[in-house]
C-alpha positions in Angstrom: 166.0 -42.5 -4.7 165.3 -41.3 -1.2 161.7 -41.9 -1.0 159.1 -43.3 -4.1 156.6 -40.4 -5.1 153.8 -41.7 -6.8 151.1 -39.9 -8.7 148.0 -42.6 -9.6 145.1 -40.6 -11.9 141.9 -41.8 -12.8 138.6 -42.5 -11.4 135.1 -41.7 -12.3 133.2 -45.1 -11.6 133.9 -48.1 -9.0 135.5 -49.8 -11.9 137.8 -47.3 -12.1 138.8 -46.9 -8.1 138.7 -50.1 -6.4 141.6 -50.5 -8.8 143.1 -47.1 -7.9 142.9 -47.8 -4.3 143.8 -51.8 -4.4 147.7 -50.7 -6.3 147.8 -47.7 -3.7 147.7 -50.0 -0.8 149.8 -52.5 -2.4 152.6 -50.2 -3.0 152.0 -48.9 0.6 152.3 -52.5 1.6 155.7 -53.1 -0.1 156.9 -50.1 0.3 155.5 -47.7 3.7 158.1 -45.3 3.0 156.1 -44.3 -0.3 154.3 -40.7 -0.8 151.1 -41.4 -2.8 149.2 -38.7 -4.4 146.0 -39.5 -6.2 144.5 -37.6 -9.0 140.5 -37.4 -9.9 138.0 -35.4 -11.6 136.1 -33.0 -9.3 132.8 -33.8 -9.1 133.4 -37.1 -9.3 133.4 -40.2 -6.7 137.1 -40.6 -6.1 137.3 -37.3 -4.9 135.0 -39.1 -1.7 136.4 -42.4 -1.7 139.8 -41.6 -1.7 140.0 -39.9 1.5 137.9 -42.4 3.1 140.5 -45.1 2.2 143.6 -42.7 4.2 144.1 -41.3 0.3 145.1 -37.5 -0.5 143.2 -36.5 -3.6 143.2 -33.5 -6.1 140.8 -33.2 -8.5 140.8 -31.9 -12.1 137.8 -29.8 -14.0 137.6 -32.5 -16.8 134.8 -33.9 -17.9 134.2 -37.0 -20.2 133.2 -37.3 -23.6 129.5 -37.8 -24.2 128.3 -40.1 -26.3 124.4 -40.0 -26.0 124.5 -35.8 -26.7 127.1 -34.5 -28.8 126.5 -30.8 -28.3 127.3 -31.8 -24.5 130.9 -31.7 -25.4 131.2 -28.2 -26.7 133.3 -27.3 -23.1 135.7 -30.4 -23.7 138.6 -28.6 -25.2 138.1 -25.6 -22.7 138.2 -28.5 -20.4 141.1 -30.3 -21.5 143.7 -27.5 -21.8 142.7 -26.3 -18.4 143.1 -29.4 -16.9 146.3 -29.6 -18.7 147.7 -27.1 -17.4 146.5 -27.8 -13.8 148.0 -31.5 -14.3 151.6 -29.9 -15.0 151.1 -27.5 -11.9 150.7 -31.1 -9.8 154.0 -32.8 -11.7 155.9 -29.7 -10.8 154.4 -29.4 -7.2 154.7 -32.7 -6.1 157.9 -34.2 -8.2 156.6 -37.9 -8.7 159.1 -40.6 -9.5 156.2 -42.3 -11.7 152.8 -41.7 -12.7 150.0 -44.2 -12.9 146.9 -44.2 -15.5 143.7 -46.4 -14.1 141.4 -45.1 -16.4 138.8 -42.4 -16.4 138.5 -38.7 -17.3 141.7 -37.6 -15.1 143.7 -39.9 -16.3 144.5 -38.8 -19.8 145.5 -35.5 -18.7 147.9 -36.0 -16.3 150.0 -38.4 -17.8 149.9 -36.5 -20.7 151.8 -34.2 -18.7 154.0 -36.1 -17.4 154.9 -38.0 -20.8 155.7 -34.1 -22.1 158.3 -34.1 -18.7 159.6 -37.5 -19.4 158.5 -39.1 -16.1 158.0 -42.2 -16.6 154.2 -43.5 -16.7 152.4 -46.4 -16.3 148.9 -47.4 -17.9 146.6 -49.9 -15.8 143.9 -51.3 -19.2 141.2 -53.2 -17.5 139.2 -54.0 -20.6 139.1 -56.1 -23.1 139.1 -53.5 -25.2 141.3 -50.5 -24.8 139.7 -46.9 -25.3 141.3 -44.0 -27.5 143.1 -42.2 -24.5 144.9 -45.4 -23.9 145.9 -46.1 -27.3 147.5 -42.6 -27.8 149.1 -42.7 -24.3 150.5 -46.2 -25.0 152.8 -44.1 -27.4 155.3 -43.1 -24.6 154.1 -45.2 -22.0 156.6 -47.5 -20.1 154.5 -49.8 -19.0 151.5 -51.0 -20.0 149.7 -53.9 -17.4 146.2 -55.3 -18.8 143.9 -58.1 -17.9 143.1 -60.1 -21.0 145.6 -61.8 -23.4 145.9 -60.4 -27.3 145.9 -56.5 -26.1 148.9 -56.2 -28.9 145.9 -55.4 -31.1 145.9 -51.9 -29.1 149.0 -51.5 -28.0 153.1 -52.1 -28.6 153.7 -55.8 -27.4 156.9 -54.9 -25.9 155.3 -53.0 -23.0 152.5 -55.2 -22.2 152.2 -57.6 -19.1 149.4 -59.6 -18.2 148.8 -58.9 -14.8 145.2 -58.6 -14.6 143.0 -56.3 -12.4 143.3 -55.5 -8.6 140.2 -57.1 -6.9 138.9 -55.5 -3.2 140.8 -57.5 -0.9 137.8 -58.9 1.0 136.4 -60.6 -1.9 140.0 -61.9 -3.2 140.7 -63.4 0.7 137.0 -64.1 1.5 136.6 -66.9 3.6 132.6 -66.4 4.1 130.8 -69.7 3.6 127.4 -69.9 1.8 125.2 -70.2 4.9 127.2 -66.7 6.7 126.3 -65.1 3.4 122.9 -66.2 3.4 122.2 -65.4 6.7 124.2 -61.2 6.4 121.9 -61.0 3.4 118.9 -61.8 5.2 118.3 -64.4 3.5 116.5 -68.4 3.8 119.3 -71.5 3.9 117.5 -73.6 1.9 116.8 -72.0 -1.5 118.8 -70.9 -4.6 119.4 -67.9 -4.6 120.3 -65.7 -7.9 122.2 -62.1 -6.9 121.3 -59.2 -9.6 124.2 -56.4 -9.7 123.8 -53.7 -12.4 127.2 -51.7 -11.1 127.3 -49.3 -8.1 124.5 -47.3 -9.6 121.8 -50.1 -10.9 121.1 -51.1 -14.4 117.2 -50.0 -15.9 117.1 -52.4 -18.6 117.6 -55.0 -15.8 115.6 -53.8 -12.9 112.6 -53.5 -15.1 113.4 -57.1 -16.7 113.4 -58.5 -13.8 110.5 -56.2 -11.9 108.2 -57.3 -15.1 109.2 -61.0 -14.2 109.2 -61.3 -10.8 106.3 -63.9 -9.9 108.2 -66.3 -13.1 111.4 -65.8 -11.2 110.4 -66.5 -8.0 109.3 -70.2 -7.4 109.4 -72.1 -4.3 112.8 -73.0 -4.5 114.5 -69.4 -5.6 115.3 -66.3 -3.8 116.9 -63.2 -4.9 119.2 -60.7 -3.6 118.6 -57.6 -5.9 120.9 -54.2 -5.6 118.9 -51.6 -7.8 120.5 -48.7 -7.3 119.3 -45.5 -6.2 116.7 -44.8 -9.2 114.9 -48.3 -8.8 114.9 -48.9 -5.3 111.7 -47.5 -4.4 109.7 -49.5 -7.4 111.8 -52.5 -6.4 110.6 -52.4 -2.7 107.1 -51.8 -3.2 107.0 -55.0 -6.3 109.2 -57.2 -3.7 106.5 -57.0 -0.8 104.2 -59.7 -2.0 107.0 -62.0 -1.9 108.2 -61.8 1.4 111.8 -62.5 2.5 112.2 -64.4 -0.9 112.8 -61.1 -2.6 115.7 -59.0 -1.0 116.0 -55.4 -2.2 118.8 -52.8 -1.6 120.0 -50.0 -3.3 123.8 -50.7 -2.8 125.3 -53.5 -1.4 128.5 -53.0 0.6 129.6 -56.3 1.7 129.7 -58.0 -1.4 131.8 -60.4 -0.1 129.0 -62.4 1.5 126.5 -61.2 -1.5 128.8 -63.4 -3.4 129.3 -66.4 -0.9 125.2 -66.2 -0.7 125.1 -66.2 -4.7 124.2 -69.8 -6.7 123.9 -67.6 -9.9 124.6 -64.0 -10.5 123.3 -61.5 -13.2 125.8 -58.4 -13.9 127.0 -56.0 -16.2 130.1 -56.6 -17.8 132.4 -53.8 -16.0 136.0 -55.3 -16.4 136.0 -55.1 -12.0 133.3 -57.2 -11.7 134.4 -59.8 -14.2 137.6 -59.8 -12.3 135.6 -60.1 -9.3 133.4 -63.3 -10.9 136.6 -65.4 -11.4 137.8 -65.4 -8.2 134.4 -66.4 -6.4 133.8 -68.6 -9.3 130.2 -67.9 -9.6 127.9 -68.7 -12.7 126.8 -65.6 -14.6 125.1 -63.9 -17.2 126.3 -60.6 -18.0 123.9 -57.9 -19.7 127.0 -55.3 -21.3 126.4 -52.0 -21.0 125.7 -50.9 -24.4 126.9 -46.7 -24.5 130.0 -47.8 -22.4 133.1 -46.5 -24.7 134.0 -48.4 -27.8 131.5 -51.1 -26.2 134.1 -52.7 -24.1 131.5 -54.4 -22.0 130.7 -56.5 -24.4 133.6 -57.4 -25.7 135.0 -57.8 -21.6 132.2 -60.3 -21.9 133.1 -62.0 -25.1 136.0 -63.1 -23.5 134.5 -65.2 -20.7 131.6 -66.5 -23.5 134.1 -68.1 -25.9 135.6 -70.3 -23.1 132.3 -71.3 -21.5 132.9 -69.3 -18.8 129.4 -67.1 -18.9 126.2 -66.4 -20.5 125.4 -63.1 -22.3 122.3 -61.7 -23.0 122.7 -58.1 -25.1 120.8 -54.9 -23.0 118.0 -54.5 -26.2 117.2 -58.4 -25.7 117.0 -57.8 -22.2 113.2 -58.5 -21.5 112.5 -61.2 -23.6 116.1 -63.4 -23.6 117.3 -62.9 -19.6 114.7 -64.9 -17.6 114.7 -67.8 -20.7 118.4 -67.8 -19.8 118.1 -67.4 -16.1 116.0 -70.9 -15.7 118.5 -72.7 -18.7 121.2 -71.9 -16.3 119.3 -72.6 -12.7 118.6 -75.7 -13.9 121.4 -76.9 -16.0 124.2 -77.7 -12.9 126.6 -79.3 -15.4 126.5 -75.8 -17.0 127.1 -74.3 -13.8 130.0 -76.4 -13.0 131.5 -76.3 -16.4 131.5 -72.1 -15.3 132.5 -72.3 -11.9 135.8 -74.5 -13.0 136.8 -72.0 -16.1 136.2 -69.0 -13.6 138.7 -70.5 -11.9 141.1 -71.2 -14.1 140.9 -67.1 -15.2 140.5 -65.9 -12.0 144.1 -63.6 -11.3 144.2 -63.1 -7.1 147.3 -60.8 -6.2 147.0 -58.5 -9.6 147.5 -56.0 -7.1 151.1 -56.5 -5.9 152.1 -57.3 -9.2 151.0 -54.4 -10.6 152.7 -52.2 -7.7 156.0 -54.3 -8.0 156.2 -53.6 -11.4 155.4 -49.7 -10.4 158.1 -49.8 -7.9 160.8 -51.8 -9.9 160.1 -48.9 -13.0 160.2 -45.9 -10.7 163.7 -47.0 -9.1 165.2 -47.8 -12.5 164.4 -43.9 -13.9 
């Protein structure tokens, strides 16, 4: 093999193309020689991101299924067979060696495609709980590399490997202390502060928990750091200004490497990047899931860090009357908090990444 093609599809949300973007790099790392081609939806964030991280991108007219309006999905075969088509113009174009599945509405199509060519793919499950396209791609899949143990519910066993997910690198090698957190986010050394993260985009059912609880939450000795999203962010501000600099407010937090180092206690949804994220900086939590997310997977990402003491849960329709109960259990129970911080240890997974890309590699030279 002269020189490793790869194709990696997929995309659609963060939790989707940090890991994208973490395997790229890491096969670029082992191997410099490689060509990398990614593959997204148009429309969709990838097709911004990738080029930002040095990444060329094509994008596919597919579109998702939707499960809050059914007659949204009348286009979805139209969809499907044209992005088909286009998929098999991209094998045939670019020749990979191997393709790679992250997850997300290009994914399904294109390694389709390249299944029906008999190049050899690679699926990349981060949840708990693996969703339909998966499960029919598993068929002829290689390789399948997930993130939590008893996935041989979903797929064969004899293709999985527990690698788990690719983490941003500046979180997995962060070496920011508490106080240089505290001090990037603006906020005071001496409280505790609790970080609220509802995904890239915000969470409602959180924001307005939290915006109806504000003067419970915030006593002398607690602070929050509170990314909204873009919907919120307004309503956040103008509720924050009573509070001074105990409430910080932004819309999208980009070094979340110090948002963690600042964090005592963190509330999130249950995406399987930010659990992934959670072990490594070992950081109490109480995860809200994300209840229209496919086949729930949130919840049951979540489940898996509840049964070993690892996190609270509080379920998004219990949201305003169970999360602030739970959030002053857990600010004042430390042996709970330590109890976490150890187990988050003990599942954090640091170099998923290189894993997953020798594995990638290794397949791709043996085809």
């Amino acid at each position: 093999m002269n020189s490793l093609r790869v194709i990696i599809a997929g995309g659609g949300t963060g939790g989707h193309i940090f890991p994208a973007v973490a395997i790229g790099h890491a096969i670029k790392k082992l191997q410099p020689n490689a060509e990398l081609l990614f593959v997204g939806a148009n429309g969709k964030m990838e097709m911004e991101k990738m080029p930002q991280e040095g990444f060329k991108i094509v994008g596919l007219d597919i579109i998702g299924f939707n499960r809050s309006n059914l007659f949204k999905n009348f286009m979805l075969p139209f969809k499907l067979l044209k992005s088909l088509s286009a998929a098999r113009n991209i094998l045939n174009e670019f020749k990979p060696n191997i393709v790679v599945g992250v997850g997300g509405f290009a994914s399904f199509p294109i390694l389709r495609a390249a299944q029906k060519q008999n190049i050899p793919t690679v699926i990349q499950e981060q949840n708990s709980f693996a969703g339909k396209s998966n499960k029919i791609l598993s068929e002829n899949a290689k390789l399948i590399c997930v993130a939590y143990p008893k996935m041989e519910q979903f797929f064969p066993k004899e293709k999985l490997m527990l690698l788990g997910n690719p983490v941003r690198k500046n979180i997995a090698y962060s070496t920011i202390l508490r106080l240089e957190g505290l001090h990037k986010m603006g906020l005071i050394e001496h409280k505790k502060t609790v970080l609220i993260i509802g995904g890239s985009l915000g969470a409602k059912s959180i924001n307005e928990a939290i915006n109806e609880h504000l003067n419970e939450i915030v006593t002398t000795d607690i602070q929050l750091l509170w990314q909204t999203g873009k919907h919120f962010f307004e309503t956040a501000k103008q509720s924050a200004l009573k509070f001074g600099g105990q409430v910080v407010v932004k819309e999208f937090i980009r070094e979340m490497d110090a948002a963690y180092a600042a964090a005592d206690v963190v509330i999130s949804r249950a995406g399987a990047l930010s659990i992934a994220e959670l072990c490594i900086v070992a950081k109490p939590v109480i995860f809200v899931p994300y209840p229209f997310a496919a086949e729930d997977h949130q919840t049951s990402n979540a489940m898996a860090l509840v049964e070993h003491n690892a996190a609270l849960m509080v379920k998004d329709c219990d949201v305003k009357t169970e999360l602030i109960p739970k959030l002053k259990y857990l600010l004042q129970d430390e042996t709970k908090q330590e109890i976490m911080k150890k187990t988050l240890k003990q599942m954090a997974i640091v170099d998923a990444d290189i894993n997953i890309a020798k594995q990638i590699i290794e397949l791709a030279k043996a085809s």
